[in-house]
C-alpha positions in Angstrom: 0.0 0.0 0.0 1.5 3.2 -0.8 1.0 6.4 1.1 0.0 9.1 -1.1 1.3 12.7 0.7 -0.4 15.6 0.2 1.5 17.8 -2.6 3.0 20.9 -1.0 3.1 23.8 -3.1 6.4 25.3 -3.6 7.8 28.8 -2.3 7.8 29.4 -5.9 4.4 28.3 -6.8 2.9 30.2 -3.5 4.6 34.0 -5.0 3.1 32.9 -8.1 -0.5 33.3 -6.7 0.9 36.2 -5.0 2.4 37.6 -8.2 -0.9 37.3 -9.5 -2.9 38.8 -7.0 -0.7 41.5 -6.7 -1.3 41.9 -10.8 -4.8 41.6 -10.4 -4.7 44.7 -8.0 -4.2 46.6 -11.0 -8.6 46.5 -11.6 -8.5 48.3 -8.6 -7.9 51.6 -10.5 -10.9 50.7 -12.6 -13.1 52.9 -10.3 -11.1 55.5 -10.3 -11.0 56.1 -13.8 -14.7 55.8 -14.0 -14.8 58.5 -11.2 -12.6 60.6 -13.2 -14.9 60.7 -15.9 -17.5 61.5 -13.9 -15.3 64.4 -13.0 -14.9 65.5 -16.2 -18.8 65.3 -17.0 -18.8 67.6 -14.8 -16.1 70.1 -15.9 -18.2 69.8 -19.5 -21.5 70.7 -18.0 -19.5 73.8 -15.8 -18.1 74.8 -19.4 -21.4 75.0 -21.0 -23.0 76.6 -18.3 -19.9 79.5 -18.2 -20.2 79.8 -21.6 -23.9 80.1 -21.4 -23.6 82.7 -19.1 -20.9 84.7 -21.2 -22.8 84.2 -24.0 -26.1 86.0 -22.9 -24.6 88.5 -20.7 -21.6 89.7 -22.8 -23.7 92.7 -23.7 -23.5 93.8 -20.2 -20.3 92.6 -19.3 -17.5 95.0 -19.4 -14.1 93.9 -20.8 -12.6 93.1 -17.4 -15.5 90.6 -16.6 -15.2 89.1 -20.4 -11.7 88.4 -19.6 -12.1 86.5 -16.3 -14.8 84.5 -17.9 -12.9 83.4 -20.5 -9.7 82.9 -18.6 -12.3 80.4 -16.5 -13.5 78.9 -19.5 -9.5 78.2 -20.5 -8.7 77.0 -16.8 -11.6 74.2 -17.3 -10.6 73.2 -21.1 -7.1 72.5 -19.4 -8.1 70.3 -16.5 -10.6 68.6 -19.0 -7.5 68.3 -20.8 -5.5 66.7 -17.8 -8.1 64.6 -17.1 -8.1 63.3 -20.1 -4.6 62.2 -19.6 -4.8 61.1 -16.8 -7.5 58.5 -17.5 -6.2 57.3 -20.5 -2.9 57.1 -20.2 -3.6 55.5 -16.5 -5.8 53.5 -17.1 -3.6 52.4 -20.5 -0.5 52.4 -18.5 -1.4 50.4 -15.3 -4.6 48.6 -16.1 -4.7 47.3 -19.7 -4.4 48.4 -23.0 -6.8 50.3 -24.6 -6.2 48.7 -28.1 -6.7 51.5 -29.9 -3.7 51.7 -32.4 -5.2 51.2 -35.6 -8.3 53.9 -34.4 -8.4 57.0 -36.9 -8.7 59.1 -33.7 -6.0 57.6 -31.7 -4.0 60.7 -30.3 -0.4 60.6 -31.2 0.6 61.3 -27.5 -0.7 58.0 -26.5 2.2 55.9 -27.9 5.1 58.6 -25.9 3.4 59.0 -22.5 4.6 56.9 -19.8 4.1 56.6 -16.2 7.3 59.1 -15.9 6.2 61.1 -18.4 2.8 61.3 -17.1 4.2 62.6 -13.2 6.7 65.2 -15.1 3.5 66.5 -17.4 1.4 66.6 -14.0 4.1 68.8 -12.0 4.1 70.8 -14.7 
């Protein structure tokens, strides 16, 4: 009669699963990109509402106030903007690709932005 021990899983096979659970993690930035765009929903809606508001009181706006809304309108367009980077080349970067190379709209950034890149471009 044999005896039939139970297999012990190696040190190597036990990182493995830990490998891959760390890897796995990665989904957990899933949510946050979807709350970024949520974000950014709402910087649109705040840029059509300023530019409603420029729009139907420019005529008794002065030049000063005209500025300032614009330069608020500019100050959203570029954290849209960010935004944008941020959730794409995140989500690209640490969760998986997006597979859009061969998309006529695939922005030419997208294939030189890297994590590095992405912390120098957000300092800045």
């Amino acid at each position: 009669m044999e005896h039939s021990t139970p297999t012990k899983r190696t040190t190597h096979e036990r990182m493995g699963i830990f490998a891959h659970f760390i890897f796995a993690s990665r989904w957990l930035q899933l949510p946050i990109c979807i709350g970024l765009i949520i974000a950014q929903v709402i910087y649109a809606c705040k840029f059509l509402k300023s530019l409603w508001h420029l729009v139907s009181n420019f005529s008794i706006m002065d030049e000063n106030t005209i500025m300032i809304a614009v330069l608020n309108l500019i100050d959203v367009v570029m954290i849209a903007n960010l935004l944008t980077m941020v959730i794409v080349v995140g989500y690209e970067t640490f969760v998986s690709r997006l597979h859009v190379d061969e998309h006529p709209d695939h922005p030419e950034w997208l294939s030189h932005v890297n994590a590095s890149v992405l912390k120098v471009k957000l300092s800045m």
